[in-house]
N, C-alpha and C positions, 0 to 999 in steps of 0.2 A: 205201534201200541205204546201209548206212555202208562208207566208204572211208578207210581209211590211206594216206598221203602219206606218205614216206620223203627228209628232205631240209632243205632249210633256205634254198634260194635262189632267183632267177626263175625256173628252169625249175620249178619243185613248184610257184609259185605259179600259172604259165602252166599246168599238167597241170591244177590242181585247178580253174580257172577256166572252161577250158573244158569240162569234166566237169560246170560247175555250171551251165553257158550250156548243155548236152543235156538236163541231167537236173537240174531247178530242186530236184528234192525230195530230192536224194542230201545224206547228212550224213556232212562231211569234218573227218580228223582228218590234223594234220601233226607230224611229228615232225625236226625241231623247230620247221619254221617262221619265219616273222617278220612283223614290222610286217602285210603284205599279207594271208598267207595267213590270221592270227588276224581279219580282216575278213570271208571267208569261211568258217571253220571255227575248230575249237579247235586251238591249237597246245600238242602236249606237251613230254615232256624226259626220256624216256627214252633209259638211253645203250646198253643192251648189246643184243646179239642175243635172248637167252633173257629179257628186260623186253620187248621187243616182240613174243616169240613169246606172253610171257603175257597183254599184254595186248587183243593180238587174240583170244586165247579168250576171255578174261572180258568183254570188249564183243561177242565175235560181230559180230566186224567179217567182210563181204562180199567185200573185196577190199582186200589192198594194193599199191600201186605204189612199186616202189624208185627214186628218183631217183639218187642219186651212188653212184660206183662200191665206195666204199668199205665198205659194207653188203653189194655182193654179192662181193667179194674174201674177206667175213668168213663168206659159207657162209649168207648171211640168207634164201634160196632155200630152201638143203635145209633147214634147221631148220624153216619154214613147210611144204613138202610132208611131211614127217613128221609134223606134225599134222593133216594133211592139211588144209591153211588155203589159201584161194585168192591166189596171188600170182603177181606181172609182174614179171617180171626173170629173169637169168639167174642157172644155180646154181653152185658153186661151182668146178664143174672149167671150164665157160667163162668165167666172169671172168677168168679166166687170161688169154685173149687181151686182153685192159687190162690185167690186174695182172704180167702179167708179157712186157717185149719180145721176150726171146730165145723164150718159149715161142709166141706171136704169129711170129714169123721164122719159126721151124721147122714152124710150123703151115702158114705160108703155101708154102713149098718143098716142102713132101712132098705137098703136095696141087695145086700146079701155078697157086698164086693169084700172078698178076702181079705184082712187086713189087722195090724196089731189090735190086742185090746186098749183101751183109754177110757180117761174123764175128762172135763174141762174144767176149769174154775174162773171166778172174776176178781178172787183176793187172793193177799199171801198168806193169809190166816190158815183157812182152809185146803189150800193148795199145797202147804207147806206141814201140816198134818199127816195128811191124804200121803206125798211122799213119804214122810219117814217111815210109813205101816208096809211099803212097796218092796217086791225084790229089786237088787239092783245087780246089773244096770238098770238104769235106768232111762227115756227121751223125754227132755222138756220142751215144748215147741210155742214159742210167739205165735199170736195166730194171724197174726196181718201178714202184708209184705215185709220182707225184713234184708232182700239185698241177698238171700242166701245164707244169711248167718244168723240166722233164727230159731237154731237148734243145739240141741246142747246135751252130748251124752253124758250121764250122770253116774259115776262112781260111786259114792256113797249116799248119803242123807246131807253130809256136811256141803258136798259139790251141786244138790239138789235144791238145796237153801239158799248158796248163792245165787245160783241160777233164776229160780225166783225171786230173788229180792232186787236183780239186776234187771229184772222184767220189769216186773209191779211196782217196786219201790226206787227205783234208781232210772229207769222208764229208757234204760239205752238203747231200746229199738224206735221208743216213743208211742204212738196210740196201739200199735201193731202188737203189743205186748199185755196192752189190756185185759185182752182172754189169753190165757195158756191153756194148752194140752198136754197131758202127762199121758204116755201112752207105754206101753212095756217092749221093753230091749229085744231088739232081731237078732238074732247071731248069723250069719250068712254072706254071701256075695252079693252086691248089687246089677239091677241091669236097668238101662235106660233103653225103653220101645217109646217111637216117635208115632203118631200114627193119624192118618189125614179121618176127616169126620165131612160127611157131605149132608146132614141132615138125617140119613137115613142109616148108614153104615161107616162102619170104626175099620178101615182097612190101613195095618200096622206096616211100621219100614222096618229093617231089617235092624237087629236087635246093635247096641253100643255098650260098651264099657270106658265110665266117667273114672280115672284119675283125683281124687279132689282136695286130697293132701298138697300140699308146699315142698314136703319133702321125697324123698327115695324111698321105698317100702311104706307107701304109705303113714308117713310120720309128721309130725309137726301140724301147723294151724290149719284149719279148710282154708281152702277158697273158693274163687269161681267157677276152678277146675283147671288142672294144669294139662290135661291132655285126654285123648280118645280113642278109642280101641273098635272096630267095626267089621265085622259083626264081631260080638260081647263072644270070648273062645270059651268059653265057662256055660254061656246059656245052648240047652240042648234044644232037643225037638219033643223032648218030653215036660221040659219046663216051660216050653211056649203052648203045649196042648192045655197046661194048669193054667195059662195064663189068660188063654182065650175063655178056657169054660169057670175061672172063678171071680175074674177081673175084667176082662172083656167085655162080653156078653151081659153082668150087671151092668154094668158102667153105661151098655148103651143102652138095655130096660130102661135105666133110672135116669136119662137125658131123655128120651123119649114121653117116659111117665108125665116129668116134671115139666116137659114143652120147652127143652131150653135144645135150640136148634138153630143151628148154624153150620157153616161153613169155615173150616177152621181146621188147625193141629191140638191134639190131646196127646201130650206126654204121658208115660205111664213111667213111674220111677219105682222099679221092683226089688223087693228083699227074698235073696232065693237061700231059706235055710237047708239044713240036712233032710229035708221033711215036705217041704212045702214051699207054694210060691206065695208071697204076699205085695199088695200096694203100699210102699210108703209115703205117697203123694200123687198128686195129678199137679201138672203145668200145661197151661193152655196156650201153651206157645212154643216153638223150637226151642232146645236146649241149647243153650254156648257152652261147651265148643265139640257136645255133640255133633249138631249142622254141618260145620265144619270138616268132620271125618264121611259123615253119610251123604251130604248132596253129591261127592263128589263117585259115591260107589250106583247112582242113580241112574240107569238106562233112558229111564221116559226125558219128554219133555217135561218140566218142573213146572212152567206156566198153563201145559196144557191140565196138568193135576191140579193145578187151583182152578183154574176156570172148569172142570166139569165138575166139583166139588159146589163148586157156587153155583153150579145147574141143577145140581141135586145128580147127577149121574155117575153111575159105578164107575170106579178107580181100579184102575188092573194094575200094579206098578211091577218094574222090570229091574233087577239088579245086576250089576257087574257080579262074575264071576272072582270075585278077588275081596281081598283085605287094606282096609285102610287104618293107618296112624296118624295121629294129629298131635303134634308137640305144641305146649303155649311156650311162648319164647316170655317170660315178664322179667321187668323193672326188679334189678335187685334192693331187699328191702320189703317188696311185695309178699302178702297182701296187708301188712302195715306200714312204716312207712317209708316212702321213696321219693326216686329224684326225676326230673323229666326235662324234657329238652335236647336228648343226645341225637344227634344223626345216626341213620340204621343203614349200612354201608354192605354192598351184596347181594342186595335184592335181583339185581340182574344177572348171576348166576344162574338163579335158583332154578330148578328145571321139574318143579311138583307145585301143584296148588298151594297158594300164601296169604291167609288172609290177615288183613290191617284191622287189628280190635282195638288199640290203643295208639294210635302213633296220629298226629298231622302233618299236611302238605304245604312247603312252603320254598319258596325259587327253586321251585320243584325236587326237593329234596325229602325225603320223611323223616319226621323226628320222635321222638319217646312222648307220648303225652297221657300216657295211663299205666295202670298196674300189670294188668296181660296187654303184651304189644302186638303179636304176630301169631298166627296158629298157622304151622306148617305141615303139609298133609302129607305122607307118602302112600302108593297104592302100590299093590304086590299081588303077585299070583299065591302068596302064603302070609299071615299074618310073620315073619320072619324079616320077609322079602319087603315087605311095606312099611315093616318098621326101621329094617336098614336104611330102606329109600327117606325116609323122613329125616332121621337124623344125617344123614350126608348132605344132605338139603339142609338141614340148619346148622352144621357147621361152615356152609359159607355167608353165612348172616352175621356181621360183627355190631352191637352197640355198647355205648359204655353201660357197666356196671349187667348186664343182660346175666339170666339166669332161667336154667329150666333142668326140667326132671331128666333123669337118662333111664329110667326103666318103665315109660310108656310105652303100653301094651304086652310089658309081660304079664303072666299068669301069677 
């Protein structure tokens, strides 16, 4: 079976791996790949939609899976079902709920999906008003794609005004900041639920907890996430009963309602207060570097879950008995600025799942070529035991200038 990969960083490299650990004789192609995934498969370089519509016709390729969101914002869905080419992902009118916030808010409200109160604005005039009258904290959020750094918790009036004026007036996300959402401050833990969508039914993976600080305790700038915790030790079975009957269940009324059906992954990124469970986004795509801690806790075959997802047929998924941690190894300096180019020495140690998010392959050696370089998994019979297992695994990883968190998957 040949398989397209859509992507270029741990989580494609973790999709294709464990695809290759079900199905040994599957031949995978990544677009664009790096260092890792050209170890398992060929890595291309195509850049547009209509270059990868053609060249799944001309290789008769089997299936593709779209990793990043940004392919299915671009309608890489519909161009594919027009050819009638088998693909996982979402099409163009739900990408929406990622690519666009205010259109995700409005989604969530009219169909009754738990979630902060908000407004939207289209200037700073009014938007910046509208804050100073606000409790604070305060969430201001770009409403396009924004890389992840499109949000901005607000201390005061004074922090709310920059913030907006850095959207609207200063345009540092660029068109994606056009509309903002101000929406009111969660106080709680978060959880990341990944969850396969076959047209008809939302059946969830086992819950994660995202790292997304820089620093130890949680401290310092976001990122893209420095590590993963699986299942999330914090999320109960009474916070997944709220989740199902106040976000679940709208969520799939209101893709149903709307006709937007597909075959695809729906992230749920949940704010679980003293009180309550709430949504604070959808991603229509695997999170990085969630992926990375949960394909590897997966019983099923992973390619048979996509292809009867693209049948329309029920999903039964099966889990490991156990916990996993996923360390990001990055580039120190990250996630501003940094240096690349260094050899990443040890790799052949390592004896736990490692996936290549930033690094390339060359006289066959890996080298540094991004901000997160490595996500290193450990699994354990006890979130304890799998967090040991990870960091002994990335202490025999040496690159220069390398830096990572040491309290992933505590509590």
């Amino acid at each position: 079976m040949k398989i397209l990969i859509l992507g270029n960083g741990g989580r494609e490299h973790a999709a294709g791996w464990k695809i290759k650990q079900d199905n040994p004789d599957a031949v995978l192609y990544f677009n664009k790949g790096n260092g890792g995934t050209a170890q398992i498969g060929t890595n291309l370089s195509l850049e547009t939609v209509q270059e990868t519509v053609n060249f799944a016709e001309k290789n008769q390729i089997d299936l593709t899976f779209v990793g990043p969101e940004d392919w299915l914002v671009k309608g890489i869905v519909d161009a594919f079902r027009e050819k009638n080419l088998p693909i996982f992902g979402a099409d163009q009118k739900s990408a929406q709920l990622e690519g666009s916030k205010e259109f995700a808010k409005d989604f969530m409200q009219k169909y009754g999906v738990k979630t902060a109160a908000y407004q939207t604005f289209n200037n700073f005039t009014e938007a910046n008003e509208y804050a100073r009258k606000q409790k604070f904290p305060l969430v201001v959020k770009a409403d396009g794609l924004a890389a992840g750094k499109g949000v901005v918790i607000c201390q005061d009036a004074f922090d709310a005004e920059k913030a907006l004026d850095e959207m609207f007036n200063k345009k540092i996300f660029g068109e994606a900041g056009n509309h903002v959402v101000i929406e009111e401050f969660l106080d709680g833990f978060e959880a990341s639920i990944l969850s396969v969508f076959n047209g008809r039914e939302i059946t969830p993976f086992v819950s994660a907890k995202d790292h997304k600080k820089i620093g130890e305790g949680e401290t310092g700038l976001n990122t893209g996430g420095m590590g993963v915790a699986a299942p999330n030790p914090l999320f109960t079975q009474t916070h997944f009963q709220a989740f199902e009957k106040d976000i679940l269940q709208p969520t799939l009324n209101g893709l149903l309602s709307e006709n937007m059906i597909f075959a695809g992954i729906i992230f749920f990124g949940l704010m679980i207060t003293k009180d309550d469970v709430y949504l604070l986004e959808y991603n229509m795509r695997m999170g990085d570097p969630e992926t990375q801690a949960v394909l590897p806790l997966m019983e099923n075959n992973f390619l048979d879950i996509i292809t009867q997802a693209i049948q329309g047929q029920s999903v039964k998924l099966r889990w490991k008995p156990q916990s996993a941690v996923c360390v990001v190894m990055a580039s120190g300096g990250y996630p501003l600025n940094y240096e690349t180019g260094f050899e990443i020495k040890g790799l052949d140690s390592v004896a736990t799942p490692c996936f290549v998010a930033g690094a390339s392959l060359g006289d066959g050696k890996l080298y540094t070529s991004g901000g997160r370089v490595l996500n290193v998994t450990g699994l354990g019979n006890d979130l304890k035991s799998a967090q040991q297992n990870a960091y002994e695994n990335v202490s025999k990883i040496h690159f220069d200038y390398e830096c990572y968190r040491k309290d992933i998957g505590e509590v």
